[in-house]
N, C-alpha and C positions, 0 to 999 in steps of 0.2 A: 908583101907590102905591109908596113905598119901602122895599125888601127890607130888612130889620133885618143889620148886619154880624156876623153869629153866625163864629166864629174855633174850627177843630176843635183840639186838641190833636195834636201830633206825635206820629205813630206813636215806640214807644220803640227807641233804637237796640240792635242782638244785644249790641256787649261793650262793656266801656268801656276806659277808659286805667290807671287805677289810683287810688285814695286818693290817690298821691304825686304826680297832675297834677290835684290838685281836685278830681276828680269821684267824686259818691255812687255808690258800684258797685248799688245798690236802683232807680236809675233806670232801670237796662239791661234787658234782658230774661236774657239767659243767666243771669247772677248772681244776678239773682230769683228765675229759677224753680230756679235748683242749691238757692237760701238753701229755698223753698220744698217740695221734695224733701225736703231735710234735715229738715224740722220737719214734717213729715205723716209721713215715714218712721220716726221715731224716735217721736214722739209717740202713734200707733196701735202702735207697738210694745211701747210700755212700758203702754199700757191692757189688751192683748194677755198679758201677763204678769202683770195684776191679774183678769182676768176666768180664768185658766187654770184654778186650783182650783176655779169655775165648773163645769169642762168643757163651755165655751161654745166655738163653733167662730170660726176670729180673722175670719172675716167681719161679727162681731156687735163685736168691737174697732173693727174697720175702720169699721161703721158710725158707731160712738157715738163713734170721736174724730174725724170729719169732723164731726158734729154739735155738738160741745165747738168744734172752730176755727172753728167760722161763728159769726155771728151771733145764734146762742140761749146763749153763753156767753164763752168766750175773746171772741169777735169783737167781744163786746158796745165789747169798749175799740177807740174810734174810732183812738187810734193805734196799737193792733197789727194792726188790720183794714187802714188805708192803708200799712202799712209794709210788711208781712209779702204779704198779698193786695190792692194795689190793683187799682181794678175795670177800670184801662189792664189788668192782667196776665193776668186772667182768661181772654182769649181765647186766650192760648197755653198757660196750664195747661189748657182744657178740651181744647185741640185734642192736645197730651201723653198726657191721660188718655183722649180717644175712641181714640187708636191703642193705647193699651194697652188697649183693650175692647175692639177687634178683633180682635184678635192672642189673647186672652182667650176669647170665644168660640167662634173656629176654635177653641182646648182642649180647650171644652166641648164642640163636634160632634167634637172626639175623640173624645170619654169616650165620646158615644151609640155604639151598635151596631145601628145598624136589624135585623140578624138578628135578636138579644135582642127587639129591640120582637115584632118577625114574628113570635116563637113565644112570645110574652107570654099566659099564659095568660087562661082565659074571667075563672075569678075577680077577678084581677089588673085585665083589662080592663074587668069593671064597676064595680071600685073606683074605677078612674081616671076613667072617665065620669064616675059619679056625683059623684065628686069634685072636678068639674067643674063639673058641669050646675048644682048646688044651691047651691052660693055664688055661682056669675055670675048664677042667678037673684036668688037674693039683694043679690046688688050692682046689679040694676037699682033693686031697690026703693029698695035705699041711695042711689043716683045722685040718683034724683026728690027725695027729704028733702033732699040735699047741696045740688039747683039751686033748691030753695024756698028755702034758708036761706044760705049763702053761697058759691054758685056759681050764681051768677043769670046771667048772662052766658053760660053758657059752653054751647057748642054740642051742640044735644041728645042726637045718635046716637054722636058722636065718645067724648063725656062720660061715656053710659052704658055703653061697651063699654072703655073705657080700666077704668074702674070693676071693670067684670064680669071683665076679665082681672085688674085687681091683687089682689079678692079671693080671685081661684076657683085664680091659682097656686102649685106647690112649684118649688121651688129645688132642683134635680136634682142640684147639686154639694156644699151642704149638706145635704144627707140622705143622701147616700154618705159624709159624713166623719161625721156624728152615728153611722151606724150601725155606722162600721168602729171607732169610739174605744167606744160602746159594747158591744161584740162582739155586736152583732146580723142581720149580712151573712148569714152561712149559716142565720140561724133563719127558720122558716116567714115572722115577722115581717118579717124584713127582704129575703126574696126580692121577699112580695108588696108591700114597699113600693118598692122600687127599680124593680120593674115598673110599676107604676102611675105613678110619677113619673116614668118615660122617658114613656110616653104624657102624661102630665102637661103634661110640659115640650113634646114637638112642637106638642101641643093650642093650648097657648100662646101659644106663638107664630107659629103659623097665626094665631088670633083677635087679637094684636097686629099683623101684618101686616096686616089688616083694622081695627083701630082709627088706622091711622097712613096707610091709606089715603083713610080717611073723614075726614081731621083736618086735610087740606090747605084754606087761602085761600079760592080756588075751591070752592065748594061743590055744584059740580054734580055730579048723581050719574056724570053721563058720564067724568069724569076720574076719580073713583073706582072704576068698571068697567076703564078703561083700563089703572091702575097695576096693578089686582087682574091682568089679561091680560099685563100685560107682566110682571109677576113671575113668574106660574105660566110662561112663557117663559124667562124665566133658570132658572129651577128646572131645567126641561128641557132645558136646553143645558147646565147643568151636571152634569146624570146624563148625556149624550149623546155628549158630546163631553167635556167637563172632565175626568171620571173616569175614559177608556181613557185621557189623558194619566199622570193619579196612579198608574191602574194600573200602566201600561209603567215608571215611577219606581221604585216599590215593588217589583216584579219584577228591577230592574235592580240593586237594594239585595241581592245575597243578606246571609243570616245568616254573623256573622263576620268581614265587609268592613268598611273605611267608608262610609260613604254619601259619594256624589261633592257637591262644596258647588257645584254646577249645578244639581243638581236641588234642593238646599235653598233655593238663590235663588229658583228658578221659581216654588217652590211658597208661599214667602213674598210674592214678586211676588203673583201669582195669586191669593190673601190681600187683599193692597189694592186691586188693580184690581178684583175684583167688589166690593169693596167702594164703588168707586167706579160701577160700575154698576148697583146695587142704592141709591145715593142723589142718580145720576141719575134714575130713577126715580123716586122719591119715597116706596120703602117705609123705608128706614134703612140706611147704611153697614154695620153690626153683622148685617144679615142674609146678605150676600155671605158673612163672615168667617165666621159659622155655617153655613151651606150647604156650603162647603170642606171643613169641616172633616167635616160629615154624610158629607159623599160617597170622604173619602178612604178609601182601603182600611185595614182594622186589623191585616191579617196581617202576619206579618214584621218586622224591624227600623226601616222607616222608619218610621211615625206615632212609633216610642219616641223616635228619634231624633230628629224635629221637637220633639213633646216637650221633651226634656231641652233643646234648644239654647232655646227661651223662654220657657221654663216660670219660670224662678226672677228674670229679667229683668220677665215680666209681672205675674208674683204678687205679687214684694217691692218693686217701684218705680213699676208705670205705675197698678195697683189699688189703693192705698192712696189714690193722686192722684184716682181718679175718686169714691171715696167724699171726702173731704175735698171736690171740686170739688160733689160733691153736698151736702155738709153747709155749703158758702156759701151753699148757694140755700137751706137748710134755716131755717127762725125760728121759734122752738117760740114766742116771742110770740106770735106774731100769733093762737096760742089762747089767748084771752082771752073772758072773762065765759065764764056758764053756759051758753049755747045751744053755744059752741063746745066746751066741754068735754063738754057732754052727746052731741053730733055723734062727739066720738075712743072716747067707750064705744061710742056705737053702732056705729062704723064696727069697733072691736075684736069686738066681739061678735058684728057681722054675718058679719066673716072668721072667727071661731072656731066658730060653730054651724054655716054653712054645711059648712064643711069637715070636724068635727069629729062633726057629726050625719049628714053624709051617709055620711062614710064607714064611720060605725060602725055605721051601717043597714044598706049593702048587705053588711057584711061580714058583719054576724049574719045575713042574708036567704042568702048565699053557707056558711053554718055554720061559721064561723071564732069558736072559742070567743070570750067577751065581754071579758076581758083584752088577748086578742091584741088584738080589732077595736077598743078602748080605745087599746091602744096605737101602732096603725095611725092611729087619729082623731090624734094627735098630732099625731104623725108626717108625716102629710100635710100639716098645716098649716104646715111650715116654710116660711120665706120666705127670701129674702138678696138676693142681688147682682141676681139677675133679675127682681125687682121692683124696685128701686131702680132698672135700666135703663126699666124700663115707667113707671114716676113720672116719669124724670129728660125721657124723649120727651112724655110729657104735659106738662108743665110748659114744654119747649120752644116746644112746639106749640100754647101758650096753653089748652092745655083743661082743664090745672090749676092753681086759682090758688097763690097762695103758701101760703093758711089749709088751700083740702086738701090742697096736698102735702105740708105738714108733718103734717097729722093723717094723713095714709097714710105716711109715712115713720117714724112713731110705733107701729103698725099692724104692719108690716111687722119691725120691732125688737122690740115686745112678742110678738110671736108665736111668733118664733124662738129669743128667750133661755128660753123657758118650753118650750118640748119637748123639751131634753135631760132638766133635772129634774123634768118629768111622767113624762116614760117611765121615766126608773130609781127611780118614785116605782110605779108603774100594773104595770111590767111587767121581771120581773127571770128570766129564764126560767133554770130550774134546769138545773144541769151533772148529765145520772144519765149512770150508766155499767153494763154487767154488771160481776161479779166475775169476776178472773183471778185462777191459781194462783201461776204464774211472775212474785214480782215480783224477786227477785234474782237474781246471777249463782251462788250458792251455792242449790246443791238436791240431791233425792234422784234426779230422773228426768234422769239426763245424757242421753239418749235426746231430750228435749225442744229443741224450737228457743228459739234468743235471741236476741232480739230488739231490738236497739240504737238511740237515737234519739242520734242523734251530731249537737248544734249547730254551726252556725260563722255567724260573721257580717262576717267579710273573705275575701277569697281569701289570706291571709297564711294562714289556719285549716286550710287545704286538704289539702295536702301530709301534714302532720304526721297528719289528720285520718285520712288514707287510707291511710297508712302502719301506725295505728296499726289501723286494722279488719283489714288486712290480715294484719297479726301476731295479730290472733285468731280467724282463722276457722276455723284447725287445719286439719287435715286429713282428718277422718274426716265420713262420712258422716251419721251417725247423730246427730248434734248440730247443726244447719244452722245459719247466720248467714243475720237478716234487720237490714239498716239504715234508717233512714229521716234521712235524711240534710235535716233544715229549717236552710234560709236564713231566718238571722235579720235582718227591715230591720225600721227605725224606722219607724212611719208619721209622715211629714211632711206639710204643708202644701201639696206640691207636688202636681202634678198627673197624674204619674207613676206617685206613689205611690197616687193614689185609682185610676186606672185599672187600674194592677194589682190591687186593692182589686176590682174590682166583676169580676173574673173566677172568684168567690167559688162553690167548686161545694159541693153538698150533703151531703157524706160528712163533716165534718168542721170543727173552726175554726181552723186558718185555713185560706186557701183551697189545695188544691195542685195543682199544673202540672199543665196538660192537653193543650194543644196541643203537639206540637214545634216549631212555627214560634212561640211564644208564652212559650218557655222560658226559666227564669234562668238565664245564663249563668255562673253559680254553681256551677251543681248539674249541667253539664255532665262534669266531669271522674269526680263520682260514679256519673252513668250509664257514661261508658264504662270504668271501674273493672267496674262490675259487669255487665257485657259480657262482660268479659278474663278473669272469678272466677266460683268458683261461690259469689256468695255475691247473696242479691237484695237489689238498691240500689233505695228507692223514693223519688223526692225530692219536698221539701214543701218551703214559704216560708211563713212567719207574717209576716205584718204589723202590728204595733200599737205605740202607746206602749212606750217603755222602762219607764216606771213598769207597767205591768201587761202584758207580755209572757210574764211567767211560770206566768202565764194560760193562756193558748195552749201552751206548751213542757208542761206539767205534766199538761190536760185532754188535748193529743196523744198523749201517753204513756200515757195511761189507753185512749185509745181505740185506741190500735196494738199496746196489753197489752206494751210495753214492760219489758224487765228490770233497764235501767239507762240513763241520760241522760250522756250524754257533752258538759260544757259549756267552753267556751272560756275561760281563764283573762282575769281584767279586766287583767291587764298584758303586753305583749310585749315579748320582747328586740331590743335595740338590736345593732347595729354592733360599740358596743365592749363589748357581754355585758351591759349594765345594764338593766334592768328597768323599762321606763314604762307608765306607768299609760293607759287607752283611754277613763277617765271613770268617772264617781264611779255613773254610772247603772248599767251595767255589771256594776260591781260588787253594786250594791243588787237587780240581777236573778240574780245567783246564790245570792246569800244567801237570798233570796224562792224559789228552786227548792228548794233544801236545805231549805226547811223545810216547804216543802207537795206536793215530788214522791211518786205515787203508789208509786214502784219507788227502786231506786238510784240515786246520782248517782255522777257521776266529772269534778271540776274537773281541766281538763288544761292544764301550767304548760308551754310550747310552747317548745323552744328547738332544735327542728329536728331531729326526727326522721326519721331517714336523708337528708338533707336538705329541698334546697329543692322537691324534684320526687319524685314518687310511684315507689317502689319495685319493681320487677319482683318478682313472686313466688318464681324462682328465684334471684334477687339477694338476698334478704331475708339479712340477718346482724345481727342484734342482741343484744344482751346487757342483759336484762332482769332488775330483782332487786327481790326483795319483800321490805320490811320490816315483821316482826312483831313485834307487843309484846303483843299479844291483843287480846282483846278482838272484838265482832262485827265491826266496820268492816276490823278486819288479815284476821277470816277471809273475807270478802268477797274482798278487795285479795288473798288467796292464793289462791282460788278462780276469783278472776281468771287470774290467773300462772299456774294449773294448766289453766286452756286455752291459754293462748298458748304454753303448751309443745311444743303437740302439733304445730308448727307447724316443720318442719325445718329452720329457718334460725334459730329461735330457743333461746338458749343461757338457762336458768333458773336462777338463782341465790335459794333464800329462804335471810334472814338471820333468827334468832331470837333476839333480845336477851330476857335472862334477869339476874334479879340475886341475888346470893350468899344463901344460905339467911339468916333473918329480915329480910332486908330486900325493898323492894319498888320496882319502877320510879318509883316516886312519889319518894322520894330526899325522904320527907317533907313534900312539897307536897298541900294540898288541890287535886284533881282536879276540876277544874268545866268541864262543854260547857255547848252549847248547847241546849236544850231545842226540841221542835217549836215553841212560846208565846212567843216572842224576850222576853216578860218573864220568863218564869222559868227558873230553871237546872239541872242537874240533876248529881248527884256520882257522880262514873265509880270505880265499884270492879269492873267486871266484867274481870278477867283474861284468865280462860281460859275463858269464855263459865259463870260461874258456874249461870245459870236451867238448870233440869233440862229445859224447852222445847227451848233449845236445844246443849246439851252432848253428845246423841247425837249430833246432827248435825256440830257442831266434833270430834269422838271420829270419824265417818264422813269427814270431810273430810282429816285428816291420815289418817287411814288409806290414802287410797285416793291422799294422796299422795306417801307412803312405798313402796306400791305402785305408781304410775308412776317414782318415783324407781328401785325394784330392774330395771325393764324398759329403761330407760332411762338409763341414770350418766353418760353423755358429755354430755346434754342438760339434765339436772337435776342442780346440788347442791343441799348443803343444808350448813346453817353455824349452831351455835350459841352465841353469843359474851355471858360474861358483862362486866355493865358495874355499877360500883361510883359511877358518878357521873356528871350531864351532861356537862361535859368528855370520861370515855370514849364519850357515844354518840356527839359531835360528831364525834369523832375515828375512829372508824369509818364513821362516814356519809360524811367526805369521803374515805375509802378508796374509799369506793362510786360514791364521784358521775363517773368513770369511762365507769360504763355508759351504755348509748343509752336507758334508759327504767327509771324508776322507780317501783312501786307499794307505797302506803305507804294507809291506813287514816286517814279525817277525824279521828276522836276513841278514839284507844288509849291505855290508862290509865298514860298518861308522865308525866313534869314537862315545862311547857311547854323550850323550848331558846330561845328569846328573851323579854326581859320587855316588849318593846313591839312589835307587828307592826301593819300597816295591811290585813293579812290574815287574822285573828284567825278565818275561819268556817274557814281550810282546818288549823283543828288545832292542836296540841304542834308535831308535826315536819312537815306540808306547810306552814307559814308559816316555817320556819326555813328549808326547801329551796328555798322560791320565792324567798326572799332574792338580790339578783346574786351576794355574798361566797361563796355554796356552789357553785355550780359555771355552765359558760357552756353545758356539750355534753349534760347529764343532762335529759331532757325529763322531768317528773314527773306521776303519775298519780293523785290525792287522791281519796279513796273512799270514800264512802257507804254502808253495806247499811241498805238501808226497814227500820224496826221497828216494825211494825205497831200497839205496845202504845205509842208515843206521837202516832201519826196524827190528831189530836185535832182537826184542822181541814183536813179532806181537800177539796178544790178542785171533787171529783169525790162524789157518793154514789152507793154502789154499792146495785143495785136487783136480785133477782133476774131480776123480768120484764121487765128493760131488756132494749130489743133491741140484738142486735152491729151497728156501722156497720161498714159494707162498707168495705173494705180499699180504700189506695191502689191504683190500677192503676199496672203495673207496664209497662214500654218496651219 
């Protein structure tokens, strides 16, 4: 019989020669898959930016525009399907995208903490069970419906258990970023979800090692024994032996150092070769890389450090490619007519009851009010990237055909776009706080401690920051300084940033530093500041979105009973003294503090306070001066000034601008701030603290500092200077600007001194000063005092029988 002349097609060659020798650069491989990169990377990006007002997490981007460039839309057109993805090419985009799922998961056996699992509490732990057990039961039932109707073919134990894991799992990585962008980490909620879904996630994929066991060719159960034998063997060799290797690395890493790039090779090495032995095997490549990553140690600098060096390489480039390489295989066609459409509710609704009922059973059976355990049902049910890997080996592995992959790939999308706005629909858990007395720096009990929550969010902030605590902790006993010093970070996408996220401890939102080996290198310099002082430094880091960061800065204040916020101005000086802007976000975060801070603010215009390095306490020389115009905000901003006096290095200068009998600093302008309501305004006639509320107290304040002025002459003037027009204040201000530090009151009842500023929340005269044209060496101080009488939308409600949360520990 003669063999029919079937002719393979040539492999594609890596590069070509150019356009300008003839040839189509689309034929090549490299140029394909760079063209390739470019349109999945860009394309999931800018869906990624249509779904954000969402507050969808970009895994569900990622999903839905690999699903748009296959074949159930974009793809539909035959020539951008062979242009773009032809099906020569696919084999080096998938083989692209599995190494970036390797590398990927070793992340996620970062993120795990088997300790965390280890002392996962009872509740936690029957959650996750259950949460387990009652959708994989339920997806066998589903399985059987699926093989009657169109999965007839497909191998029965493989089928049911692929099934039972797609329904019954969370997505361990998306439900640490759902809970951190929702600030739910530290609430009861989100402890016990985080624990249930680390067990979750092992569960998992134990029972997918088992379903990929079962799903080999060969169907004897002998081979199937075998791989289950030889893996739980690797396992073991890699607790055994693998991990005093990772150890002795990590220990070789002190904090501080760099990490040697021998051991980063190894350990990346050591990454692909299990990988490589874990699919000789036959359980899957993706499990070696998980395993590694379980077993590496988490103390210390290296895991950060592996971390950052792949993190933003495997997130932004190689994971976009594996969801798009998943959304070619993806055909929302092929569900078609009514049997199969009836099949994607069923299969939706089998994963949502299962998971959704179960866990909101045991939680109420565990006594966890019915909101929470609501919003725990959610919660559980997210899905992402780790089913889309358990689909994507099903599918390989023939045990799923095209019709269920896409109706579970459908499943797995509908699931997870719907639990961020269920839970902030189900479950919004309230901010209470006790009441405190002490919210400003201006009181009657100087006797009292103050308590400062001083931001920064570069190490540019530092310096200036610590300089300026340092000038006000005085010197007397009887008035003590306490700081809490939060490192402000964006939460991002990266995987870094969730890790640090889920070190989330219970005293508070955001989480703060507990380990010394675990610590921001940040908030270093504020510990041993307050080592060196008697003043106590307690350091914190907020994580969250810029858009709602002020969140966290404002409910922290509340709970540390804070008497004034000390934030980082949104511009820093250059080089040559001018003034640039750090982002529009920045900005939109201070203005958002000023208007819903529990206590005082103090926006700080940073232009190098004693310099670039932190000031010896007996070094300290500064020349400080406080401008007055009245009003509460200047008594604040002097009240201020009247403790950094006390402070023997510091030289006090108040300036009191005054204007000639019948006239008034207004110089005839309507006075309009800003009101607590950013839509409404409010008209500034209070001078000299006109309300009889608080005029004893402005009457008690210069009193007492006319009286440290007579005790005191060398360290305190005092200077009262009339001005008949803008022009004289100008003109006295850059007398002033001189000095190493200026405090000056947000809203005193001036005429503005610029008529267009891009800084319009720091005031009349803190937007003139932050100007570059007023001075390069004058660091300025913008000030706030809380006025409780327009509080009208407090962040925080204050409860008598709130309980106090226990105070940061201290080093």
């Amino acid at each position: 019989m003669a063999t029919p002349n079937v002719t393979c097609p040539a492999p594609m060659k890596a590069t070509s020669n150019g356009a300008f020798q003839h040839e189509n650069p689309l034929d090549y491989a490299l140029p394909l898959l760079i063209l390739q990169i470019c349109v999945v990377v860009t394309f999931t990006r800018c869906i990624a930016y249509l779904c954000k007002p969402l507050k969808q997490p970009r895994v569900i981007a990622e999903i839905i525009g690999g699903i748009l460039l296959g074949p159930s839309a974009i793809g539909r057109s035959e020539k951008f399907l062979h242009t773009v993805f032809p099906k020569r090419s696919l084999t080096v985009l998938d083989t692209l995208a599995n190494i970036g799922l390797l590398f990927f998961l070793f992340l996620v056996g970062l993120e795990l903490d088997m300790r965390s699992i280890r002392r996962t509490g009872k509740k936690a732990l029957a959650i996750a069970l259950c949460g387990i057990t009652f959708p994989f039961v339920l997806g066998i039932g589903t399985s059987v419906v699926l093989r009657a109707t169109i999965s007839k073919g497909a191998q029965p134990v493989p089928f049911l258990v692929f099934m039972g894991v797609a329904l019954s799992i969370t997505a361990f990585p998306v439900l640490a970023r759902i809970l951190a962008e929702l600030k739910l980490l530290t609430t009861d909620v989100g402890r016990i979800a985080m624990s249930a879904a680390a067990v979750n996630d092992v569960a998992a994929w134990v029972l997918l090692a088992l379903a990929i066991s079962l799903s080999g060719d060969d169907t004897s159960p002998l081979i199937s024994l075998w791989v289950m034998l030889c893996g739980t063997a690797f396992i073991l060799f890699a607790v055994f032996a693998i991990r005093p290797l990772l150890a002795y690395m990590a220990k070789r890493s002190p904090e501080g150092e760099p990490v040697k790039e021998l051991y980063i090779c190894i350990t990346l090495t050591l990454v692909l070769a299990c990988s490589f032995v874990t699919d000789t095997i036959g359980i899957h490549a993706l499990f070696g890389a998980f395993v590694i990553g379980i077993i590496m140690p988490k103390d210390g600098p290296f895991a950060g450090v592996l971390i950052e060096k792949i993190e933003d390489l495997v997130s932004g480039i190689f994971l976009p490619l594996y969801f798009a390489s998943s959304g070619l295989k993806t055909n929302v066609a092929t569900i078609s007519g009514g049997v199969s459409w009836a099949l994607l509710l069923l299969v939706i609704f089998t994963a949502c009851f299962g998971k959704i009922v179960g866990t909101i059973s045991v939680s109420l059976l565990c006594k966890v009010p019915f909101r929470e355990a609501l919003a725990l049902g959610f919660l559980m049910n997210t899905k992402g990237l780790v089913e889309l890997i358990v689909l994507n080996i099903g599918k390989d592995r023939k045990v799923l055909n095209d019709q269920a992959f896409a109706i579970c790939v459908l499943m797995a999308l509908f699931t997870t776009f719907i639990t961020t706005p269920i839970v902030m629909a189900v479950y919004k858990p309230a901010r209470r706080g006790a009441p405190y007395k002490h919210k400003t720096v201006q009181r009657k009990d100087q006797e009292s401690e103050l308590r400062v929550l001083a931001c920064f969010h570069s190490t540019r902030n530092i310096p200036t920051l610590i300089n300026l605590v340092e000038s006000s902790r005085g010197t007397r006993k009887r008035g003590r300084l306490c700081i809490y010093a939060m490192h402000l970070m964006e939460l991002s996408e990266r995987s870094s940033a969730i890790s640090m996220v889920h070190k989330a401890r219970n005293n508070g939102m955001p989480f703060w530093n507990k380990k010394q080996n675990d610590e921001d290198q940040m908030v270093i310099a504020f510990q041993t500041y307050g080592k060196l002082n008697s003043v106590n430094v307690r350091p914190m880091t907020a994580i969250s979105a810029l858009s709602n960061i002020h969140e966290d800065i404002c409910t922290s204040a509340h709970q540390k009973r804070a008497s004034i916020i000390l934030l980082p101005f949104h511009k820093h000086q250059r080089i040559d003294g001018t003034m640039e802007s750090l982002g529009h976000s920045f900005h939109v975060m201070n203005e958002l503090v000023l208007s819903h801070a529990p206590c005082s603010v103090g926006i700080l215009i940073d232009r190098g306070l004693g310099g670039t390095s932190q000031v010896q306490a007996s070094e300290v020389s500064f020349k400080v001066v406080v401008i007055f115009f009245g009003g509460r905000d200047d008594h604040e901003a002097l009240a201020y000034g009247m403790r950094m006096a006390e402070h023997p290095g510091i030289l006090l200068h108040v300036v009191k601008f005054i204007s000639p009998p019948g006239m008034t600093l207004s110089f005839g302008a309507k006075l309009v701030g800003v009101a607590q309501d950013k839509s409404k305004t409010v008209v500034i006639d209070d001078i000299e603290g006109s309300h009889d509320g608080s005029k004893n107290q402005d009457e008690q304040l210069w009193s007492e500092f006319h009286s440290a002025k007579s005790m005191n002459e060398e360290s305190i003037k005092y200077e009262e200077r009339m001005v008949e027009s803008k022009n004289d204040i100008e003109t006295a201000l850059k007398e002033l600007s001189k000095s190493n530090l200026i405090l000056v009151g947000r809203m005193p009842p001036v005429a503005p001194l610029v008529s267009n500023s891009d800084s319009a929340e720091l005031g009349p005269i803190g937007s003139y000063m932050a100007s570059s044209s007023f001075s390069t060496s004058a660091s300025i101080l913008v000030i706030q005092q809380y006025n409780s009488t327009t509080d009208i939308h407090p962040l925080v409600m204050e409860e008598l029988d709130c309980p106090e949360v226990p105070d940061t520990p201290t080093r």
